[in-house]
Steps between C-alpha positions, in 0.01 A plus 500: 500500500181319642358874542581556086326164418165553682501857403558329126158233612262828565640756246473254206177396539411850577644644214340212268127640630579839503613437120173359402292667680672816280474274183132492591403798577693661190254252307204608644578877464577412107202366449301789650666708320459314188123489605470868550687582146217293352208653722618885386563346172131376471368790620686723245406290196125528617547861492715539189311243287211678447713823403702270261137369338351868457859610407498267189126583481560813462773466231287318311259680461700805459651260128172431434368880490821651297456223253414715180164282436359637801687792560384636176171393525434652835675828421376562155199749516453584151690700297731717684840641333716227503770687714263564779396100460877435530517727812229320650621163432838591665402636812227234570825272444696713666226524844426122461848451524568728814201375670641173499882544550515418872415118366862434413624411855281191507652342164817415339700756347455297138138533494538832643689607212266336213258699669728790492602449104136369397324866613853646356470343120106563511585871525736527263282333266237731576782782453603370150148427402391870573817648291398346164150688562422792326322794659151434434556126597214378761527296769367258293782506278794466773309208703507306101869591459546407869383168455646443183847561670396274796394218276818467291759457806477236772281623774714605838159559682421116423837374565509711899127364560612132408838554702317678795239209531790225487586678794230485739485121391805446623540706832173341559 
């Protein structure tokens, strides 16, 4: 019995180290884990930010150049049949569009998808616009009746631009 109780005196005390000296070192390797999480995560944020920035850049821009004032503007070189000017104004759309497409990973799916509908209800106004033209109708002609159906609905361009810059406030 006197063996049991000083084996008791030396595996107590023993055990009580041993447990924090595992309560310890389980702290420590949290914490350099938790450090190394945020060192990876620091460096992938410097690496993704930028691509995020010229991302929304990008999209921006890409808005900016389908809007009708300058898309018609820029596109208009006279006066061409207005089929061919409808041609032209849908595949510029059309390559802005797939130039630009990779962009989506580095924003929400909403904005993503005014995007989307904004470029979407531009061409279909371009495609109505061109079917009330007769076939001597100019360019000149469609890019009027193209903004005259753009003015007299809300503007989805607008609305994705405002929506898209609320979003780079607010990740950043």
């Amino acid at each position: 019995m006197d063996a049991v109780i000083e084996f008791g005196k030396i595996l107590i005390p023993a055990s009580v180290v041993l447990y924090a000296a595992y309560l310890l070192v389980r702290s420590f390797l949290a914490k350099e884990i938790e450090l190394k999480k945020l060192e990876i995560r620091g460096r992938s944020i410097e690496t993704v930010l930028p691509l995020r920035l010229q991302a929304y850049e990008r999209m921006c821009l890409f808005l900016e150049r389908i809007s009708p004032q300058n898309l018609l503007v820029r596109l208009n070189q006279g006066m061409i049949p207005a089929r061919d000017f409808q041609q032209m104004l849908l595949s510029e759309i059309r390559n802005e569009y797939n130039h630009n497409v990779s962009q989506q990973v580095f924003m929400s799916e909403a904005v993503w998808d005014l995007i989307r509908n904004a470029k979407e209800d531009l061409v279909v106004t371009i495609n109505d616009a061109a079917t009330e033209m007769k076939p001597e109708s100019t360019s000149l002609d469609l890019s009027k009746k193209i903004f005259e159906r753009f003015m007299a609905k809300p503007d989805p361009i607008a609305h994705a631009l405002v929506q898209l810059k609320a979003e780079i406030q607010q990740s950043f």
